[in-house]
C-alpha positions in Angstrom: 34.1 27.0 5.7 32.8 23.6 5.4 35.2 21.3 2.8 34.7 18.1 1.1 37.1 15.3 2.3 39.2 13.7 0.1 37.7 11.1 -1.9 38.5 9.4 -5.7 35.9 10.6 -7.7 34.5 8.6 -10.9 32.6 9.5 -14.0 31.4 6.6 -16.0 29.4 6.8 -19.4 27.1 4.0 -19.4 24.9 2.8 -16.7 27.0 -0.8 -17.0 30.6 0.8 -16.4 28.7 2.6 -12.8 27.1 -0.2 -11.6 31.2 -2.2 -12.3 32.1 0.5 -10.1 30.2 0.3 -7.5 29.8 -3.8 -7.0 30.4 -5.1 -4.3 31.5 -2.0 -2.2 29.7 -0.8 1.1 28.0 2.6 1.2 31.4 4.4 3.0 33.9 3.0 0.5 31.8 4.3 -2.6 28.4 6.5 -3.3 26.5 7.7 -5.9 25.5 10.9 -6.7 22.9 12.6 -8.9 22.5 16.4 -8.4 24.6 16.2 -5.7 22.1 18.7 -3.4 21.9 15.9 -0.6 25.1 14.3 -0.9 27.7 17.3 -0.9 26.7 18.8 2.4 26.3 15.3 4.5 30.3 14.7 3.4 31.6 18.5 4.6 29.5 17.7 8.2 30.7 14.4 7.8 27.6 12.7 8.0 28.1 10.2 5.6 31.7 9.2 4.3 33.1 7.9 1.1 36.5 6.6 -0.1 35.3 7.2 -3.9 32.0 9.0 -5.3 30.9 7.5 -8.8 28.3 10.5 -10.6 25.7 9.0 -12.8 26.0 12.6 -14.5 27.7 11.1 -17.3 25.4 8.2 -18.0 23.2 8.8 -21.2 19.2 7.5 -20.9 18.4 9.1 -17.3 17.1 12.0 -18.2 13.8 13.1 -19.2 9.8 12.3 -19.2 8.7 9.6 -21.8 5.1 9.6 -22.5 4.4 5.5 -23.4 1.7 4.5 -25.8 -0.5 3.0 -23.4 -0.5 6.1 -21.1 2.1 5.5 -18.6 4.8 7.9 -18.1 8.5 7.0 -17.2 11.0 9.4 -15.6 14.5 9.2 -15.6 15.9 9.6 -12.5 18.5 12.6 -12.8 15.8 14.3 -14.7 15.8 17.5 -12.5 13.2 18.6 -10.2 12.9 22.2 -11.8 12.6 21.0 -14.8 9.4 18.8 -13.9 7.6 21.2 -11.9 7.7 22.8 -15.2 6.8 19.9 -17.5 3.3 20.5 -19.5 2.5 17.0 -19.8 2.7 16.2 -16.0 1.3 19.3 -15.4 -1.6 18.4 -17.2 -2.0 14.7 -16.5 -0.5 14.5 -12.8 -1.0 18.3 -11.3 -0.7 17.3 -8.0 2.7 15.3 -8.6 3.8 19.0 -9.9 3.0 20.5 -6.8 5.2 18.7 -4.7 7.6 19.0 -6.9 7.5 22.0 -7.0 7.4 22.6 -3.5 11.1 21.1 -2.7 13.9 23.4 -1.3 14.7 26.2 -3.3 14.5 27.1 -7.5 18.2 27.1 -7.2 18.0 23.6 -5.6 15.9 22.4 -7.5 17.6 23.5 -10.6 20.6 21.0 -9.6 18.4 18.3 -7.3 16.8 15.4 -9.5 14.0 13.0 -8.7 16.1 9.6 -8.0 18.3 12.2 -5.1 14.7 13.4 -4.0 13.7 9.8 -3.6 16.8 8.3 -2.3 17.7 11.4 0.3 18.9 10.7 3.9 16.2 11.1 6.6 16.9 13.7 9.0 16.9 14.5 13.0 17.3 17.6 15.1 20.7 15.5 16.7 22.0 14.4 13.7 21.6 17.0 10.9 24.2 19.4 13.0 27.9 20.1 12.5 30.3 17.4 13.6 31.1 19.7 16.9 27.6 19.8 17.5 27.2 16.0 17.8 30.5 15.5 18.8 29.7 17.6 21.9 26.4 15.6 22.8 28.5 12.6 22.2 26.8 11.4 19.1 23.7 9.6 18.4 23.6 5.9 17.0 23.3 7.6 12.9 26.2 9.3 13.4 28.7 6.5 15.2 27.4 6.9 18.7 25.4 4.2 20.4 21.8 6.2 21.5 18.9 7.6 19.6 18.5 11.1 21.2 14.9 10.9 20.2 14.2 7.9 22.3 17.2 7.4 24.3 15.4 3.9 25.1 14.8 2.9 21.8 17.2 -0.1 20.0 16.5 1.8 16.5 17.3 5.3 14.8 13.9 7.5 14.7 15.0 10.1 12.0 12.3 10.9 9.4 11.7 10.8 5.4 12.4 14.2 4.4 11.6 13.2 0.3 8.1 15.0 -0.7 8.9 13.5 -3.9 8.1 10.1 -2.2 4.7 10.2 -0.5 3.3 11.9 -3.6 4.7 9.1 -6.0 3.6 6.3 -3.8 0.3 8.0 -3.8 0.2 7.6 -7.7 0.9 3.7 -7.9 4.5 4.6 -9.1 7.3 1.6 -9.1 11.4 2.4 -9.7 14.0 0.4 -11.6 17.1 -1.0 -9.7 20.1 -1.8 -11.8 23.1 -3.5 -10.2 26.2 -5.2 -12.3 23.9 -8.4 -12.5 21.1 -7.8 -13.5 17.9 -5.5 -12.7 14.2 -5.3 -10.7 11.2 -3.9 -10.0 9.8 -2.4 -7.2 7.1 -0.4 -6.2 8.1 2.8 -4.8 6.4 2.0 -1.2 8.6 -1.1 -1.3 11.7 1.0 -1.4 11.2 1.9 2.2 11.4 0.6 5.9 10.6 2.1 9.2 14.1 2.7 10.0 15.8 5.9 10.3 19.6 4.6 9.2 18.6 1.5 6.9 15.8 3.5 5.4 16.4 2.1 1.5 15.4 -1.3 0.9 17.6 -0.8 -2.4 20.9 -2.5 -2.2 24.3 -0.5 -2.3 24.9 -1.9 -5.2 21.7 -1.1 -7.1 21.3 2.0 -9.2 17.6 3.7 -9.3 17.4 4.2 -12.9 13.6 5.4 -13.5 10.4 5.7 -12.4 7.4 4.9 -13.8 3.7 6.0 -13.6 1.0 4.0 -14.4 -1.9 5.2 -16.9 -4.3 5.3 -14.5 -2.6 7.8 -12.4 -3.9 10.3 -14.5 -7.3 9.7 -13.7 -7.3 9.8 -10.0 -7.7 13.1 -8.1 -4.5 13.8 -6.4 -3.6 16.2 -3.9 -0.5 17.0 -1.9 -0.2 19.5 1.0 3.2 20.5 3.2 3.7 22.0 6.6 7.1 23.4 7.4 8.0 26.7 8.9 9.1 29.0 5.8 7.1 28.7 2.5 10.4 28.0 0.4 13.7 25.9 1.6 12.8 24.5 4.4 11.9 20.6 4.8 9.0 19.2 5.6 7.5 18.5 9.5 4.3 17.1 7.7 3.3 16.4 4.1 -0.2 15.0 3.1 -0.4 12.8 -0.6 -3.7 12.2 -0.9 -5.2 10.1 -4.8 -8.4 8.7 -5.2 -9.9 6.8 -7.6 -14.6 7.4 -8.0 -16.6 4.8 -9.4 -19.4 6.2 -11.5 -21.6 6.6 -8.2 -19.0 9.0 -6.9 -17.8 6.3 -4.5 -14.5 6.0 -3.4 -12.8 2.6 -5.4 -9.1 3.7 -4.3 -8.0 5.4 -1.7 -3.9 5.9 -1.3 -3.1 8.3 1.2 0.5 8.7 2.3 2.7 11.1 5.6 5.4 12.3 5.0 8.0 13.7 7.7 6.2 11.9 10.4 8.4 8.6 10.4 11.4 7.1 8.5 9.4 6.1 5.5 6.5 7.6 3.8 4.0 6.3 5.9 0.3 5.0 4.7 -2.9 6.7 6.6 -4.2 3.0 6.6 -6.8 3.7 8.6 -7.8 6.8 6.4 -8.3 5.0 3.4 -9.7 2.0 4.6 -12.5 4.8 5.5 -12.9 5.9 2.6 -13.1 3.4 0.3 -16.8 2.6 -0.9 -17.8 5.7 0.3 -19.0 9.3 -1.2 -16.4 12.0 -0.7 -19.2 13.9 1.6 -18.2 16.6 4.2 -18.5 13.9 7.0 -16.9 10.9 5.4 -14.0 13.4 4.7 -13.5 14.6 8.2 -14.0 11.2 9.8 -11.6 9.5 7.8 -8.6 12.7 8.2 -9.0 12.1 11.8 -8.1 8.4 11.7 -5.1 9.1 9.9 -3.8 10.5 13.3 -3.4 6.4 14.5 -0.8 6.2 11.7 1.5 8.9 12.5 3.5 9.8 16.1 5.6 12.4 15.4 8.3 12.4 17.7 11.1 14.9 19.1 12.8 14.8 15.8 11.9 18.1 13.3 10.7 21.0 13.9 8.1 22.1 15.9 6.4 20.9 19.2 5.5 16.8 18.1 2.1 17.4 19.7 1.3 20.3 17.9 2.9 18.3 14.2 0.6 15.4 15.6 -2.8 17.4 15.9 -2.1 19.1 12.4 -2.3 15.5 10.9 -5.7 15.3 10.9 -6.0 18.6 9.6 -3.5 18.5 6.7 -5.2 15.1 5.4 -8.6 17.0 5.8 -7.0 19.5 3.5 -6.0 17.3 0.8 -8.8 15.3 0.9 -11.3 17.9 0.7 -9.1 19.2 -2.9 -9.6 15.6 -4.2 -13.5 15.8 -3.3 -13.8 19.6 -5.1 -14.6 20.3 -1.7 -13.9 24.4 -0.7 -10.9 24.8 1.1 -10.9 26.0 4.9 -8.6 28.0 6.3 -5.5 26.4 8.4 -4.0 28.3 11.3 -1.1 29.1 10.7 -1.0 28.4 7.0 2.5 27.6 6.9 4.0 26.0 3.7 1.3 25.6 1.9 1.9 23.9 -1.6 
């Protein structure tokens, strides 16, 4: 059996006494946790470490869905994930969002995981998400204290991916997340969380807190879809997601395109190219397909997940075809093998 080290553990009441608590420390002498879901497990493999762990469980105000005046939404972050899957305003307003959420882990997991974890979790690697004999054996890679990224033994930087399905969905929407720290607080919008880097992934200080996250009005009138590839339909994380929103003119023609990958680098990554395609255009059977197969110059998966990279790599184009013809009211074609679908 796996067990926690030994760590001083923390419980504050009020979002001011957590972020005391956690100023000026580096991520191994203190961490946060939330549901915990993400957290728990990388301490008993020892993937991450911690000399004290603060919970925000205890703080009041992060928790729930708060439907503003002028039609924006915020979110607390430890709302749970189970319980916004199941929310009838988003469900209504943001369907999409609801699928993905929906499509994380396990109802069990999901019960206990909440939407700042699912936005904030660790990116993973076939050579790093393995028990401490395991990489001790191959000597390490350079996220777990050794000096070489198994993926690309050449390569001066860590290539594990961004496992959040939260996250592409989100950024898709136009959503932007609160950061509270002992001095003071900011803004950011959720793609600006994220770097291409698979160990200094968070653009969010250590000693910042992601309190919310907010949704602007006019997410509710794009049309949103969000597709996942992985091997089992439950549990298992994602080798590809697609977050597809678009916002028509009243010619039909694309205004906004957002179109974010998931699982296919260390940050959700934009399908540049895809929407670039796609905007000023009618959602058409061709301008669909065209612009799904440019989205494969924004993604390389790599010898890092599941599955063969070429075969992740060629369902790219596919999976954005997918979501894009759901956004167009387009009928849905088969996928071979229809793993995963959300």
């Amino acid at each position: 059996m796996l067990r926690l080290p030994t760590f001083d553990y923390y419980r504050p009441t009020s979002l001011a006494e957590a972020a005391r608590l956690i100023a000026g420390q580096s991520p191994d002498q203190v961490r946060l946790v939330a549901g915990g879901t993400d957290l728990w497990p990388n301490l008993k493999r020892r993937h991450q470490k911690a000399e004290a762990v603060v919970s925000l469980a205890g703080v009041p105000d992060l928790r729930g869905v708060t439907c503003r005046p002028d039609g924006s939404l915020k979110i607390g972050a430890l709302t749970p994930l189970s319980e916004l899957a199941a929310h009838p305003e988003l469900g209504a307003r943001l369907p999409a969002l609801v699928v993905a959420l929906g499509s994380i882990s396990s109802p069990v997991l999901r019960n206990q995981g909440t939407l700042g974890g699912n936005l904030c979790l660790d990116t993973r690697c076939t050579y790093y998400n393995q028990s401490e004999e395991w990489r001790r054996a191959i000597s390490y890679c350079m996220k777990a204290e050794g000096e070489v990224c198994w993926v690309a033994p050449g390569s001066p930087r860590c290539w594990a991916v961004s496992s959040s399905d939260a996250a592409p969905m989100l950024s898709a929407l136009g959503a932007r997340v609160r950061l509270v720290c002992h001095e003071g607080e900011r803004w950011l919008p959720l793609p600006e969380l994220y770097q291409d880097d698979g160990m200094a992934y968070l653009t969010k200080r250590p000693d910042e807190i992601l309190t919310e996250i907010e949704l602007p009005a006019e997410a509710a009138s794009a049309r949103s879809a969000f597709w996942k590839l992985r091997r089992r339909g439950s549990i298992d994380f994602a080798v590809l997601s697609v977050a597809a929103s678009l916002w028509l003119d009243g010619e039909g023609r694309v205004e906004r395109a957002r179109v974010y990958l998931g699982a296919v680098a260390s940050f959700p990554a934009p399908a540049k190219a895809t929407m670039e395609a796609l905007e000023g255009r009618k959602l058409d059977e061709e301008t669909v397909k065209a612009a799904a197969e440019l989205a494969r110059r924004d993604a390389t998966p790599m010898d890092n997940t599941d599955f063969q990279p070429a075969w992740r790599g060629a369902m790219v184009a596919r999976y954005v075809e997918a979501a894009l013809r759901d956004c167009a009211g387009l009928p849905r074609q088969r996928l071979e093998p229809r793993l995963g679908q959300a």
